[in-house]
C-alpha positions in Angstrom: 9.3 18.9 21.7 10.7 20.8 18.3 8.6 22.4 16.7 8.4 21.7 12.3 7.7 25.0 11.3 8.9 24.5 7.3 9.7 22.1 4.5 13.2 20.9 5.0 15.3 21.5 1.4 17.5 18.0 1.6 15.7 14.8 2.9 17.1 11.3 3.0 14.9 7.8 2.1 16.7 4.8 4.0 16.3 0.9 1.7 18.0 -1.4 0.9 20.6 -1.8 -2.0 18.3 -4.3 -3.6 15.5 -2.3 -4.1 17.3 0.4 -6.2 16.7 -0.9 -9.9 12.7 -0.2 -8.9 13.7 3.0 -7.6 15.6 3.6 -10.7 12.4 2.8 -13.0 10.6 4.9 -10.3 8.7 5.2 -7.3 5.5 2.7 -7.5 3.1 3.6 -5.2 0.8 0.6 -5.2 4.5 -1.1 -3.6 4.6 1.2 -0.7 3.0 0.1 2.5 -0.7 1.0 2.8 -0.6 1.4 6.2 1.6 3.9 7.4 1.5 7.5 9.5 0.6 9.4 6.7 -0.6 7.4 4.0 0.3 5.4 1.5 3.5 6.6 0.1 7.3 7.6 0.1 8.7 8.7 3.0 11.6 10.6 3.6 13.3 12.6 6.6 15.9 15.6 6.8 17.6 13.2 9.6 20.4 11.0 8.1 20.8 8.9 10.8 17.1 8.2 11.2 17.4 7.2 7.4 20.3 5.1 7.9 18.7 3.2 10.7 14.9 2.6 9.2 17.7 1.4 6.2 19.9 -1.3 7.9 16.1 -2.8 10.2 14.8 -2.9 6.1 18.2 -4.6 5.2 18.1 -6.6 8.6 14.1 -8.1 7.6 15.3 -8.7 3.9 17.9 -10.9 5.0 15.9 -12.8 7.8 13.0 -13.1 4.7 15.5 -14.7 2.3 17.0 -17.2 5.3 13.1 -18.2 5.9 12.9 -18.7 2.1 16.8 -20.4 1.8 17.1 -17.6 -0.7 20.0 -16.0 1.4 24.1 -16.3 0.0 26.2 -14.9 2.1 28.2 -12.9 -0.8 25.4 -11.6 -1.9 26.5 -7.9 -2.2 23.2 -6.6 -2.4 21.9 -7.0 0.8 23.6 -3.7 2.3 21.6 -0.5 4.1 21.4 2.5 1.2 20.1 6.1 1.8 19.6 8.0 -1.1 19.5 11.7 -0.7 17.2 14.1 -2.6 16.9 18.0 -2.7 13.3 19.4 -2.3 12.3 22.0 -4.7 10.2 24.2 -2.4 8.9 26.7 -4.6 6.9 23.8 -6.3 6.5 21.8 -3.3 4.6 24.8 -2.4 2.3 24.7 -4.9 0.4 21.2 -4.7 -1.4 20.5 -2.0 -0.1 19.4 1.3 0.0 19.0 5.2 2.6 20.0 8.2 2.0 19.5 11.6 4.5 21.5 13.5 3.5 19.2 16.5 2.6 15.7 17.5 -1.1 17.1 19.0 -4.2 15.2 19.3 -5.1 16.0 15.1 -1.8 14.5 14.5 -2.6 11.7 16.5 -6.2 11.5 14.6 -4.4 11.8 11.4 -2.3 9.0 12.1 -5.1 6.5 13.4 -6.9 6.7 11.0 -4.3 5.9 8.0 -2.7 2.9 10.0 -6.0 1.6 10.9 -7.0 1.8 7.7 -10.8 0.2 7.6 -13.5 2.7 7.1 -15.7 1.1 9.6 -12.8 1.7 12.4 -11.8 5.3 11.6 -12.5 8.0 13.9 -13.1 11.0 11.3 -12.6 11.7 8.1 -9.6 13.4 8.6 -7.0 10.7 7.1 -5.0 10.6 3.4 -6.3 7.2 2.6 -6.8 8.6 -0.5 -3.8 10.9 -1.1 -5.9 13.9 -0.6 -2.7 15.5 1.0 0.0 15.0 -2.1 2.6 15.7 0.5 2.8 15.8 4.7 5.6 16.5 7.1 5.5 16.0 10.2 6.8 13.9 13.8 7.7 10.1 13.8 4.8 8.3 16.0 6.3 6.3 19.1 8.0 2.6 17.6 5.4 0.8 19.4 2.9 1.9 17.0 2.2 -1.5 14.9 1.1 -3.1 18.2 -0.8 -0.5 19.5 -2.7 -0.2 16.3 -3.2 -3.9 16.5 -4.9 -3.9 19.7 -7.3 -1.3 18.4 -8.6 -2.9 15.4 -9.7 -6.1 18.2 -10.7 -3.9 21.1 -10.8 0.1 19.9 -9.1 2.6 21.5 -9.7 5.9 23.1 -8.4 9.3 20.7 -6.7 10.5 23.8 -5.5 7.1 25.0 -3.8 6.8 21.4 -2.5 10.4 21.5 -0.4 9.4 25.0 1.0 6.2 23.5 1.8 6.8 20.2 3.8 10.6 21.3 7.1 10.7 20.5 9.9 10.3 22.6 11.3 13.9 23.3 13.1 16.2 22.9 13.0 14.3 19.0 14.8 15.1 16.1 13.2 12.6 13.9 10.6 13.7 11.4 9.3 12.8 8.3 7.9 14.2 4.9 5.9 11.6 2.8 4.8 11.9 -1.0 1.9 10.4 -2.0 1.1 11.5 -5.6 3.2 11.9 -9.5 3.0 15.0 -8.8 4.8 15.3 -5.2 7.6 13.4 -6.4 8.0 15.7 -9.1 9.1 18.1 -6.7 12.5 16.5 -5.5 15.5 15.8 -7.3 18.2 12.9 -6.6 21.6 13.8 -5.6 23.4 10.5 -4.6 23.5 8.0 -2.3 25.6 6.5 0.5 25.8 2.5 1.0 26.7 1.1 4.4 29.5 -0.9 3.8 30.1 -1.3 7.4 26.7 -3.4 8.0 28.3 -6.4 6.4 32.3 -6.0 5.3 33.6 -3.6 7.9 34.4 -0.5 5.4 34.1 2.4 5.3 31.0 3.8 3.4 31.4 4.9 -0.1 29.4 7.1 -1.7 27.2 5.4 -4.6 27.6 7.1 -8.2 25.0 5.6 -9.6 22.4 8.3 -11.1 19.0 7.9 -10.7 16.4 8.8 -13.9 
């Protein structure tokens, strides 16, 4: 398993096309999902292709939404994978209060229930960012499975260690992620430009997206 021993300076954030006027106006935390590894937040990851692919399963749901809601035309030309890339600044990253865990251990695993679970009543510590305590964490990608597993728990509970073998990551991983969780956190990475998938719907090749964001 590789070991995350420091704050990567270039991270990618996979989306879809559609969503980029929000991102424009800027990042809206109270839109992000509540329930996620870290915390409620913007998450990121130094690994393009990981971006790329969270991006076209995003652009993938958005399109099956629409269908269900016979919202969904065809030429619609925003409905295409985007990964926007962004430099960390880690001099100030370094200044705000944050988290890394070099390895997917048993406190990873802790940290992790008890965000996606979510309900004080079910957590096993306080040891969570439910309440964006850490303003920043990096750290591994829990196993895909995770949604389900969590599921089970909030009906039946689930043993720490139990959880910890389940949820590991596949190895040897290079997925990761760094999340950002407060004003402040965001202020401490910059946008340098995007790439659209043009080859998730029209077969081109992809073409890097001009459009600043402010």
């Amino acid at each position: 398993m590789k070991e995350l021993k420091t704050i990567p300076h270039a991270v990618y954030h996979g989306t879809v096309l559609s969503h980029l006027p929000s991102i424009i106006k800027g990042i809206q935390f109270d839109c992000c999902n509540p329930h996620t590894d870290f915390g409620q937040g913007f998450y990121t990851t130094s690994n393009y292709g990981q971006a790329l692919s969270f991006a076209q399963k995003q652009t993938k749901a958005e399109i099956n939404e629409r269908r269900r809601n016979q919202t969904y035309g065809k030429n619609d030309n925003t409905l295409l994978p985007l990964v926007l890339k962004y430099r960390v600044n880690l001099r100030k990253i370094k200044k705000i209060n944050g988290k890394l865990f070099a390895l997917p251990d048993e406190k990873w695993a802790e940290f992790v229930y008890n965000n996606r679970i979510g309900v004080n009543s079910l957590l096993l510590s306080s040891f969570h960012n439910l309440n964006s305590d850490h303003e920043y964490v990096f750290g591994h990608v829990a196993d895909g499975k995770i949604s389900l597993i969590i599921g089970n728990a909030r009906g039946d509970g689930i043993d720490l260690k139990q959880f910890h073998a389940e949820i590991m990551p596949y190895s040897p991983t290079t997925q990761n992620q760094l999340s950002f969780h407060t004003n402040q956190a965001i202020k401490c990475i910059t946008f340098e430009g995007s790439v659209i998938d043009h080859d998730f719907t029209y077969n081109k090749k992809n073409k890097l997206y001009q459009k600043r964001c402010r």
